[in-house]
C-alpha positions as a Markdown table, in Angstrom:
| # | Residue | x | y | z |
|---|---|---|---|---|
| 1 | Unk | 68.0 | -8.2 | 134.9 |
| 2 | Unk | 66.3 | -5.0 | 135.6 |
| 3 | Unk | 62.7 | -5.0 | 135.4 |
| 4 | Unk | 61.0 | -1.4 | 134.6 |
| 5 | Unk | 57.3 | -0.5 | 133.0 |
| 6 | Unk | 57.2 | -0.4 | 129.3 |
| 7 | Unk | 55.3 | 2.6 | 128.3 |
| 8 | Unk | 54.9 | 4.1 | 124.1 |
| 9 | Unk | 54.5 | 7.4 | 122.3 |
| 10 | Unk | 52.7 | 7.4 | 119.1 |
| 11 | Unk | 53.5 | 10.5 | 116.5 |
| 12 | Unk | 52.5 | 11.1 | 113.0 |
| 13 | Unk | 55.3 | 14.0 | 112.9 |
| 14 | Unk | 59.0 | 14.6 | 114.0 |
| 15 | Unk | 58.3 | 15.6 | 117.9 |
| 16 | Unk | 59.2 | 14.4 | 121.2 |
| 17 | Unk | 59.0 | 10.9 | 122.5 |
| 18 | Unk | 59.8 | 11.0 | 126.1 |
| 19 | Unk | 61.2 | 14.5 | 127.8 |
| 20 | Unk | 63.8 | 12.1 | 130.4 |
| 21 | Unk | 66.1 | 9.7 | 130.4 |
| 22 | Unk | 65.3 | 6.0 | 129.3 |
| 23 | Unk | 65.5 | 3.1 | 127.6 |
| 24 | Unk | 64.5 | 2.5 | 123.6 |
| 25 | Unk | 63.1 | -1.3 | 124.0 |
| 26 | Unk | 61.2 | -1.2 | 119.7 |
| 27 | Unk | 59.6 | 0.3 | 117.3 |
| 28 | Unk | 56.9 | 0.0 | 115.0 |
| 29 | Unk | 57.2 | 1.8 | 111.9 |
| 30 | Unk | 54.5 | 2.7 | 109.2 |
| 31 | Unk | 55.8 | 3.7 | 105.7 |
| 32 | Unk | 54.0 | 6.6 | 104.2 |
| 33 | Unk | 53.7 | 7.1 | 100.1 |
| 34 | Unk | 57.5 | 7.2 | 99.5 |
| 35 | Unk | 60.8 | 6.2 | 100.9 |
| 36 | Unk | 61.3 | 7.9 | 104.4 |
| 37 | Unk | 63.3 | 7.6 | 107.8 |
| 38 | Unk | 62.8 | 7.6 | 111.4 |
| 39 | Unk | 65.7 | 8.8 | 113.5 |
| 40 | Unk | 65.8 | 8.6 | 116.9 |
| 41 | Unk | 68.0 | 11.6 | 118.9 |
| 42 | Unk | 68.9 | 11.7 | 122.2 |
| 43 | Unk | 69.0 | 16.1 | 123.0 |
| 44 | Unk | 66.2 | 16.9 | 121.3 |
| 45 | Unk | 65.4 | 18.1 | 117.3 |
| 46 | Unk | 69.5 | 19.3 | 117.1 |
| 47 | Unk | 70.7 | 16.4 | 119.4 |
| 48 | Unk | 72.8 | 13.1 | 119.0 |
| 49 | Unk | 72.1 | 10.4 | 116.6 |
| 50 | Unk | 71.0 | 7.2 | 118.5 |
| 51 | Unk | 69.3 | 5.4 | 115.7 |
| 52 | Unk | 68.8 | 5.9 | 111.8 |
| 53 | Unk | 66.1 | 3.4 | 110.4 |
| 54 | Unk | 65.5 | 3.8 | 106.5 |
| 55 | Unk | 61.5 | 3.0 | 105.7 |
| 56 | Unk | 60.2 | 1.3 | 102.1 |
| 57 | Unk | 57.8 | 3.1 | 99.9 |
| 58 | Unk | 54.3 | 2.1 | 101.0 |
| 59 | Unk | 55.5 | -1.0 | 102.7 |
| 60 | Unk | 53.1 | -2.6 | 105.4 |
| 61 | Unk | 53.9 | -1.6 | 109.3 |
| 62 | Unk | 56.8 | -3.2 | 110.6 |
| 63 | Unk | 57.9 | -4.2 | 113.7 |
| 64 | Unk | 61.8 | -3.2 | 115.1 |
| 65 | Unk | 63.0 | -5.6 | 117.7 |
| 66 | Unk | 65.7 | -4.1 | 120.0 |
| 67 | Unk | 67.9 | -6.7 | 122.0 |
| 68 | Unk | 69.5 | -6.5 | 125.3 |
| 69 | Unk | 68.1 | -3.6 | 127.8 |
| 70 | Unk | 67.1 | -1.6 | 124.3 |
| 71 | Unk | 69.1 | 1.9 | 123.7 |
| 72 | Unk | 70.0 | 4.5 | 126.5 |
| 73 | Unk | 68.9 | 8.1 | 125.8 |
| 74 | Unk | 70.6 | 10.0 | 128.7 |
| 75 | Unk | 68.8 | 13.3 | 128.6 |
| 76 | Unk | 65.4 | 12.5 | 126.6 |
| 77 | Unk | 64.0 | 10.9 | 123.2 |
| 78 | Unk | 63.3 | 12.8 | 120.1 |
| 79 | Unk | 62.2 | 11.2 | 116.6 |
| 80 | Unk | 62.5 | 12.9 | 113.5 |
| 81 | Unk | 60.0 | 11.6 | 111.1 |
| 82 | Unk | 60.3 | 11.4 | 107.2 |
| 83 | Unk | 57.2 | 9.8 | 105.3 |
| 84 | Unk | 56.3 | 7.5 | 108.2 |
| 85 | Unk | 54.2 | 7.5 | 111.3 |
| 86 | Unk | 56.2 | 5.7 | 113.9 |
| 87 | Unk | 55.1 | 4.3 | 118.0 |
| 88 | Unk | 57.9 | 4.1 | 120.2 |
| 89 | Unk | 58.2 | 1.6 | 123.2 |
| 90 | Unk | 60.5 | 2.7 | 126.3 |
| 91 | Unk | 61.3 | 2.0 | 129.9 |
């Protein structure tokens, strides 16, 4: 198994995550006020789809586990951010 640091990225708005290429390893989400998403592109704002996560109206923060050595992004991480404040972990 391949051992690397785990580093994380905060944002209250869609933006970049990490500007190279890594590993998604979780996620912790917090709902906003209504029903939202995070989505998670590898590209930038108008890149591919990695990950779509739905969020629950005014739901406490939860936690997203990814198994294995987590998701590849081969060029960078981007989240898009819809009623929710989201902190990426990656390595």
């Amino acid at each position: 198994m391949m051992q690397s640091d785990v580093l994380s990225t905060s944002l209250a708005a869609s933006g970049s995550v990490y500007a190279a290429r890594t590993r998604v390893r979780g996620i912790v989400i917090s709902p906003g006020a209504s029903a939202g998403s995070l989505t998670l592109l590898d590209g930038g704002s108008g890149g591919t789809s990695k990950m779509v996560i739905n969020t629950p109206a005014a739901g406490q923060p939860f936690n997203v586990v990814i198994p294995g050595e987590g998701v590849l992004f081969y060029t960078n991480v981007y989240a898009t951010l819809s009623n929710a404040t989201v902190t990426v972990f990656y390595g």
